[in-house]
C-alpha positions as CSV (number, residue, x, y, z in Angstrom):
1,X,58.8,124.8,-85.8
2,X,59.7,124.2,-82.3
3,X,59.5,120.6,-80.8
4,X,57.4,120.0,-77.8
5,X,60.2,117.2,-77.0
6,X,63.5,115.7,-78.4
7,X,64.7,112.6,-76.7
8,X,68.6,113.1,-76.0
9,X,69.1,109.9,-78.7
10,X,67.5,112.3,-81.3
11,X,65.0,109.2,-82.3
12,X,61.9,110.6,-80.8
13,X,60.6,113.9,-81.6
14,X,57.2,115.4,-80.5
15,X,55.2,118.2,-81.8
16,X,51.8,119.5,-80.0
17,X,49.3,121.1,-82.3
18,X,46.7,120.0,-85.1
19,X,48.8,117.6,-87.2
20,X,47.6,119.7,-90.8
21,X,49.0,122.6,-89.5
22,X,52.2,121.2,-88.1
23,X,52.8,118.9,-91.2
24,X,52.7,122.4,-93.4
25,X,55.8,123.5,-91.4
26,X,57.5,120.0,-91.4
27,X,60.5,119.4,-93.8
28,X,61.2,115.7,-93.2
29,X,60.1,113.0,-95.5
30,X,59.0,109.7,-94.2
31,X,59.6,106.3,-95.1
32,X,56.3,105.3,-93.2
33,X,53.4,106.8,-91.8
34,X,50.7,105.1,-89.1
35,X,48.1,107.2,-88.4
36,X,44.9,106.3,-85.8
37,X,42.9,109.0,-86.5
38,X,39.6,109.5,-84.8
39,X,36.9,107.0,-85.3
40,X,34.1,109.2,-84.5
41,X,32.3,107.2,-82.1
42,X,31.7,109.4,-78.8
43,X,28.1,110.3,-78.5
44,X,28.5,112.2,-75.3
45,X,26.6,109.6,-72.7
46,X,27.0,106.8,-70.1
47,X,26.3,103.4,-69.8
48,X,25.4,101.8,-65.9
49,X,26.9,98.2,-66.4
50,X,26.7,95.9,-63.3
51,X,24.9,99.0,-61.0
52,X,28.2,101.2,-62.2
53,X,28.2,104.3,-64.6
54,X,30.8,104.2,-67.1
55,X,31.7,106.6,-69.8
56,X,32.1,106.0,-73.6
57,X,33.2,109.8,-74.2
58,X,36.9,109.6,-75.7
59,X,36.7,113.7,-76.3
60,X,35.4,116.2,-78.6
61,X,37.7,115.0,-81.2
62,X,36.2,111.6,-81.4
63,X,32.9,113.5,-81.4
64,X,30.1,111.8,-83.9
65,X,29.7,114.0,-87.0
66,X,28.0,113.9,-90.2
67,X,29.9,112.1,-93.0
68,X,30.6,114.7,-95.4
69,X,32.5,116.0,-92.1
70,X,34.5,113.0,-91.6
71,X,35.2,113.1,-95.4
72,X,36.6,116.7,-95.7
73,X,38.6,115.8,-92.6
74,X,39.8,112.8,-94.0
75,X,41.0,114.1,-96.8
76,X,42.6,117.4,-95.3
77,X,45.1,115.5,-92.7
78,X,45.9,112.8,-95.9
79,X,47.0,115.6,-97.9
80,X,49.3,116.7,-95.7
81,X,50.4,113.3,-95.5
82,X,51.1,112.5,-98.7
83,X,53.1,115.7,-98.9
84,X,56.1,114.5,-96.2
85,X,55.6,110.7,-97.5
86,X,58.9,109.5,-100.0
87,X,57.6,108.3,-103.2
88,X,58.4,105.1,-102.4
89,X,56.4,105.3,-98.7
90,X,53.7,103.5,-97.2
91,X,51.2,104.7,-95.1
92,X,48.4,102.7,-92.2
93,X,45.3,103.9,-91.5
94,X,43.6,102.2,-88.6
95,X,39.9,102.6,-88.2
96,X,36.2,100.8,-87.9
97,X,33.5,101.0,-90.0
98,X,32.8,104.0,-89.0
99,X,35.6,105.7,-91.2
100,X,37.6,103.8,-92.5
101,X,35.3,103.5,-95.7
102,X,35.9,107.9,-95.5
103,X,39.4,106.8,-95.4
104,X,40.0,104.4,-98.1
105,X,38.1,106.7,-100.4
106,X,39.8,109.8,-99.8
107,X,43.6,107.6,-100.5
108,X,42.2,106.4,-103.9
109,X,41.2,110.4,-104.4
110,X,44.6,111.8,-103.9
111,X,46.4,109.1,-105.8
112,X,47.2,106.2,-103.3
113,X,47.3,103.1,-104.3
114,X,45.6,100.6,-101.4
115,X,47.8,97.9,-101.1
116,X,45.7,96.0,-98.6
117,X,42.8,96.1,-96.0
118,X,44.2,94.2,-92.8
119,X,41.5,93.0,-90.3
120,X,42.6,92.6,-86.5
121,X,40.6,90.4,-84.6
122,X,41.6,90.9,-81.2
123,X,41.8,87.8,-79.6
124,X,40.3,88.6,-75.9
125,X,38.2,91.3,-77.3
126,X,35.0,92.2,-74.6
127,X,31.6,91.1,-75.2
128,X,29.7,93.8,-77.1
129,X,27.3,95.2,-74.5
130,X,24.1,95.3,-77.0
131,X,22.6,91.8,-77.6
132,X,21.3,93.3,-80.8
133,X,24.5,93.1,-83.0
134,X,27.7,90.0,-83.6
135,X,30.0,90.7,-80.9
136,X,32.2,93.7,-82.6
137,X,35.6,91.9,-82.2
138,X,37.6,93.8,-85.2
139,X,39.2,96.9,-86.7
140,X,40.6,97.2,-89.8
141,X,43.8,98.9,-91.2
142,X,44.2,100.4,-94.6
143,X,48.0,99.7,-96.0
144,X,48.4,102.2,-98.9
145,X,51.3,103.1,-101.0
146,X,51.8,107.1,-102.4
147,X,52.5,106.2,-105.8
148,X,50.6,103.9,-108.1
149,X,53.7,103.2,-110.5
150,X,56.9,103.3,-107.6
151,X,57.6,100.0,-105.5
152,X,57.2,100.0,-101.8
153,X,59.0,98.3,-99.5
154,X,57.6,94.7,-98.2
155,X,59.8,92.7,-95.8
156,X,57.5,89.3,-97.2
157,X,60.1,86.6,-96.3
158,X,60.5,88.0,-92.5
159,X,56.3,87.8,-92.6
160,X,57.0,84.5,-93.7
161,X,59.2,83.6,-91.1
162,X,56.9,84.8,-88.2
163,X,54.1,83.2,-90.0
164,X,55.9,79.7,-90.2
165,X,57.2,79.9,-93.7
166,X,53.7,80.1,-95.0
167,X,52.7,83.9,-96.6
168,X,50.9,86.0,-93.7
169,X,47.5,86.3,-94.2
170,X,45.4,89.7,-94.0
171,X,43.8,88.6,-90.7
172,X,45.8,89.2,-87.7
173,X,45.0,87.9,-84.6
174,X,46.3,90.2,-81.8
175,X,45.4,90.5,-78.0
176,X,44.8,93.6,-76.8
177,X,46.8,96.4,-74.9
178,X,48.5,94.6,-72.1
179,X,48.8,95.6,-68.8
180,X,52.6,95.7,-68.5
181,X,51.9,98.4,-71.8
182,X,50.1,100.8,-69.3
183,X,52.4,101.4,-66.6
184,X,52.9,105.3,-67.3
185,X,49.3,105.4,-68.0
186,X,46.4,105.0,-70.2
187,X,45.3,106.2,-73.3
188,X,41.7,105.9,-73.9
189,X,42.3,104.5,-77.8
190,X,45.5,102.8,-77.0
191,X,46.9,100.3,-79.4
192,X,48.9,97.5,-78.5
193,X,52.6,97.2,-79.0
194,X,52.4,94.2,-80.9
195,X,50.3,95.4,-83.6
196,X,53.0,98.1,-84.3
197,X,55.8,95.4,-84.0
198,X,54.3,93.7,-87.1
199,X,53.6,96.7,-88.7
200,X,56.7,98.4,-89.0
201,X,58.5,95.1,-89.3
202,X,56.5,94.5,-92.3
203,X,56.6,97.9,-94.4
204,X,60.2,99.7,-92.9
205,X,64.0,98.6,-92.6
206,X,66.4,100.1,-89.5
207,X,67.0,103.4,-89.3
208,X,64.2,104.6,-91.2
209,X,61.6,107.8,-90.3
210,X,58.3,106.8,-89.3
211,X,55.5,109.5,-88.5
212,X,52.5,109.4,-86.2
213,X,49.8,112.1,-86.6
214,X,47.7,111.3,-83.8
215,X,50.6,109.8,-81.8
216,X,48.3,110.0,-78.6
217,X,51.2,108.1,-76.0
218,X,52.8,107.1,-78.7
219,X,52.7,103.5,-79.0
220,X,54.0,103.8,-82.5
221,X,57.0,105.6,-81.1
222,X,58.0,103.0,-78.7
223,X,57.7,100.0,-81.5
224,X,59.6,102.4,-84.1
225,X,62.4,103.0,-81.2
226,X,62.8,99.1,-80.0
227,X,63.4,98.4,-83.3
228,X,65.4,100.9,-84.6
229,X,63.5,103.8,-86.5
230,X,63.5,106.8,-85.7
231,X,60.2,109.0,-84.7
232,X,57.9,111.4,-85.1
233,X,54.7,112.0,-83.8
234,X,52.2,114.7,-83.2
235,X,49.4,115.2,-80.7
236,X,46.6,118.2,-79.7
237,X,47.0,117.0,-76.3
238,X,49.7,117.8,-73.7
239,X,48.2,115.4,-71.5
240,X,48.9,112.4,-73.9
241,X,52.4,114.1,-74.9
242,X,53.5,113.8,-71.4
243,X,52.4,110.1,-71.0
244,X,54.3,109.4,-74.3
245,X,57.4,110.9,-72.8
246,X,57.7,108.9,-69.8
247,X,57.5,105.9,-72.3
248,X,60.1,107.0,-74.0
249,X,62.2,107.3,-70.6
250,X,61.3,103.7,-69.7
251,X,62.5,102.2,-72.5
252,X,66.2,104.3,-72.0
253,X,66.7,101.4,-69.3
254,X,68.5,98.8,-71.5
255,X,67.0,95.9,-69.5
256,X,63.6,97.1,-69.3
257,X,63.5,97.7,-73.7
258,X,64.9,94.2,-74.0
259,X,62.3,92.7,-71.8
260,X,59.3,94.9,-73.5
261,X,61.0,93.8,-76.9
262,X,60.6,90.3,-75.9
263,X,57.3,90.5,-74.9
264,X,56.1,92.8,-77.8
265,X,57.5,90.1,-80.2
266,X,55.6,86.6,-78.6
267,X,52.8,85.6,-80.0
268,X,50.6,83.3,-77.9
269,X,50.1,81.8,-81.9
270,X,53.9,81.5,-82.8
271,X,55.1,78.9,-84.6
272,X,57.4,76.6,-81.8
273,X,60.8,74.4,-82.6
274,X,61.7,71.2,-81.1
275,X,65.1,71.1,-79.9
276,X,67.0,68.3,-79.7
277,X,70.5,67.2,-78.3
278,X,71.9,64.2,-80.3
279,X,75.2,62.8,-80.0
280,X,77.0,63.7,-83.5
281,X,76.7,59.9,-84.6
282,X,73.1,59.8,-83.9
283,X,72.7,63.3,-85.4
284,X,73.9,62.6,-88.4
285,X,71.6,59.1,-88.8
286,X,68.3,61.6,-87.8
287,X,69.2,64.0,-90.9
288,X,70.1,60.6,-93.3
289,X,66.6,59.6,-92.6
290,X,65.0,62.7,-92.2
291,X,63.7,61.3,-88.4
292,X,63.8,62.6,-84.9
293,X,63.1,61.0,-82.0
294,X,62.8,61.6,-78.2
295,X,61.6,59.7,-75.1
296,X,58.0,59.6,-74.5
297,X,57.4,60.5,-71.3
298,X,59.1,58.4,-68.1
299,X,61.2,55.3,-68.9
300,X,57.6,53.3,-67.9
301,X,56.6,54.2,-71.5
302,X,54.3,57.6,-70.1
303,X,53.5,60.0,-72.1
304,X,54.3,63.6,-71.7
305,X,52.7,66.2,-74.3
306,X,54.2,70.0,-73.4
307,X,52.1,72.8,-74.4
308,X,53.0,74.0,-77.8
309,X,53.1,70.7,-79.8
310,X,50.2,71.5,-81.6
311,X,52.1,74.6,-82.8
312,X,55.4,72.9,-83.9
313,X,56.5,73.4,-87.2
314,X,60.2,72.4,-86.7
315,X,62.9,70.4,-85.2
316,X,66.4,71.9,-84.5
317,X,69.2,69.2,-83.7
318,X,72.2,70.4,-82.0
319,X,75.0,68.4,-80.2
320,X,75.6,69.7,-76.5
321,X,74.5,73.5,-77.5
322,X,76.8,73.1,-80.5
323,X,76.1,72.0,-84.7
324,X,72.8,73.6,-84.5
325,X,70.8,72.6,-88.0
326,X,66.9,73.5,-88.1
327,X,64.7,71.6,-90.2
328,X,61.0,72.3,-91.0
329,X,58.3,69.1,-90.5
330,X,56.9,67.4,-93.1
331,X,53.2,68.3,-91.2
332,X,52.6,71.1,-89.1
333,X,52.1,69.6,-85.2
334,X,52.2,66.3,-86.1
335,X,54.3,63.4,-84.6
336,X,53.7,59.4,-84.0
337,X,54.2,57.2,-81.3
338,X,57.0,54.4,-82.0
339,X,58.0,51.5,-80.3
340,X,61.4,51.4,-79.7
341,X,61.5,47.9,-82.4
342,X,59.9,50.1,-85.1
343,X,63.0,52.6,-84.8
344,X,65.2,49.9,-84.8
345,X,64.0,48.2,-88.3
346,X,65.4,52.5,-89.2
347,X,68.7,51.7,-88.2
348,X,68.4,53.3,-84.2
349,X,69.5,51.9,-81.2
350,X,67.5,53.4,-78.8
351,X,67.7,52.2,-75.0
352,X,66.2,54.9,-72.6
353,X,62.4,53.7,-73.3
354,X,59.9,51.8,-74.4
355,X,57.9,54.2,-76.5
356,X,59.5,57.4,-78.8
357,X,58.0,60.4,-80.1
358,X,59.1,60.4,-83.9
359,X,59.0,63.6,-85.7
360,X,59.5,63.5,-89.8
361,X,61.4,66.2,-91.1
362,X,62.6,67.7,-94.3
363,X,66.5,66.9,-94.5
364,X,67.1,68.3,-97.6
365,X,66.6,71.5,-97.1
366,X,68.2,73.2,-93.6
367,X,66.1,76.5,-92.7
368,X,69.2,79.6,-92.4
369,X,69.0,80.8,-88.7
370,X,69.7,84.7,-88.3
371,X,70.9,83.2,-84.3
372,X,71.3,80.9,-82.1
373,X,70.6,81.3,-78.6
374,X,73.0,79.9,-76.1
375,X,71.6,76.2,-75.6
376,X,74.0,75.2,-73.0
377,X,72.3,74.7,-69.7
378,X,73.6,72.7,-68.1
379,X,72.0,69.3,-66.8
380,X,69.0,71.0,-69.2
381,X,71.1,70.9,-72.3
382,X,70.3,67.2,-73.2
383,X,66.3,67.6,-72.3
384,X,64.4,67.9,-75.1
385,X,62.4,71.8,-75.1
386,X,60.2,73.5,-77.1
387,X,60.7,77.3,-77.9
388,X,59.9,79.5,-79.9
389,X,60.5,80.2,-83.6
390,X,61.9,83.7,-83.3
391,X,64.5,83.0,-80.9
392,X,66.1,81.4,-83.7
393,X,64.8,84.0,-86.3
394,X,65.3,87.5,-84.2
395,X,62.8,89.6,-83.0
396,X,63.8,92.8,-85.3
């Protein structure tokens, strides 16, 4: 079977044509599968919002059909899935309520086990336009495994990590496709590229195969690639095909994959560190006694909350960008005020300020760091920052 496109990395491999058909003639076996099928929601009519006519119509593939249609199509393209899937693969299934009751049926028909049902809220989702229904703010993805006996693969602690050392839950909150995700174009079910990121994060390790069969532009291509899988996809439409290959051709540019990488990894939700220079005298003292302390505010005694404090979870004390040790708090975004007398009956001697914020940490136990960014800057390197828990964790 010929390839519509091979990038010159040999990571990234597109085939045109009905995905049943093209996975018959397909020898590869995946270690994960993400499919966004068709929802069947186009109805073939407009809307005039604010004077304007706009268009719902995705395409006669998206066309509204009866549901014994949806079913036998359902089933037919899952087949062929579960035919290039290893025996230990996963497989997502995106989807509304439209079908993705079809779709969770026809798994548990051909022998999937349904690991979960994930629901993404998306957190700047558009008001519904009909005042007759809850604003529709939701979709949900099916997380299945082929086999019901053979162990699939769940990267749980990085989940964890993301999560803030507590187990991720089966509500994601997600924004939408971004703008800076739509420069080659648009694609008119798009998904955004941090959905994928925690997808294949979750369910696949580097270097392993992932396959799209309604790649569209191929969102789940670019994830796979910035993190190190390699990909498949197949579409019916050139159109799409060609927006997913100038994608692929963006992220060739070193600088502009790190910066997407970056950007596909924050979180407006993440979990945030304080760090914390300390001389090594006064370093060691904040672990003894499981304290850390900075300056409130100005030496008046003003205090300065930074964005992100209600999202910190823990410290990090390092010595002039050196020494690093990360801790976790005792209480999620919580800190006191102290008075520079209450430090002192702690064994302290501070002298910059009247007033301290006082964070209680866990000493016993220091958190393992995968890196550590380079924390010299300069004059900078003794201020007190807040950042962000996967610069310390990775972002793959």
């Amino acid at each position: 079977m010929e390839s519509y496109f091979q990038s010159n990395d040999h990571q990234f491999e597109l085939f045109q044509g009905d995905a049943t058909e093209c996975l018959k003639n397909m020898s590869t076996q995946f270690d994960m599968i993400f499919a966004d099928p068709p929802y069947f929601l186009s109805r073939g009519y407009s809307s005039k919002i604010n004077g304007e006519w706009k268009s719902f119509e995705k395409g006669e593939w998206d066309r509204v059909t009866s549901f014994d249609n949806i079913n036998e199509f359902n089933r037919r393209w899952l087949l062929a899935c579960r035919n290039v899937l290893k025996d230990d693969g996963t497989i997502w299934v995106s989807g509304t309520y439209h079908n993705i009751f079809s779709v969770a049926t026809c798994l548990v028909e051909l022998g999937f086990k349904v690991l979960n049902i994930i629901v993404w809220q998306k957190s700047d989702a558009k008001p519904t336009l009909s005042r007759n229904y809850f604003n529709f703010t939701t979709e949900y993805l099916v997380w299945a495994r082929k086999s019901e006996k053979v162990p699939h693969f769940f990267n749980c602690d990085l989940m964890e990590q993301i999560n803030g050392g507590a187990r991720m839950g089966d509500v994601w909150r997600i924004p939408f496709v971004a703008s800076w995700e739509m420069k080659q174009g648009k694609h008119p079910t798009q998904k955004p590229l941090r959905l994928l990121y925690r997808i294949i994060l979750s369910s696949t390790r580097e270097g392993e195969t992932i396959l799209d069969p309604f790649a569209g532009s191929c969102t789940t291509g670019i994830a796979a690639n910035l993190l190190g899988r390699k990909f498949i996809g197949i579409d019916q439409s050139k159109e799409f095909l060609d927006y997913a290959i100038k994608r692929k051709h963006e992220i060739e540019d070193e600088s502009v994959a790190n910066i997407m990488l970056k950007k596909l990894s924050e979180n407006p939700e993440e979990v945030m560190v304080m760090v914390n220079h300390a001389r090594p005298d006064l370093r060691k003292k904040m672990i003894e006694k499981g304290i850390c302390y900075l300056r409130a505010g100005d030496s008046k005694g003003s205090l300065l909350v930074t964005p992100g404090f209600e999202r910190l979870q823990y410290v990090l004390l390092h010595t002039n960008g050196e020494d690093c040790q990360l801790f976790k708090l005792k209480t999620k975004g919580h800190f006191q005020i102290w008075t520079r007398e209450s430090l002192e009956q702690f064994g302290f001697e501070p002298r910059s300020a009247s007033y301290y914020v006082v964070l209680h940490f866990d000493a016993s136990k220091p958190i393992p760091m995968k890196k550590c960014p380079d924390l010299q800057e300069n004059k900078f390197t003794f201020r007190a920052k807040i950042r962000p828990l996967s610069d310390f964790m990775g972002i793959k």
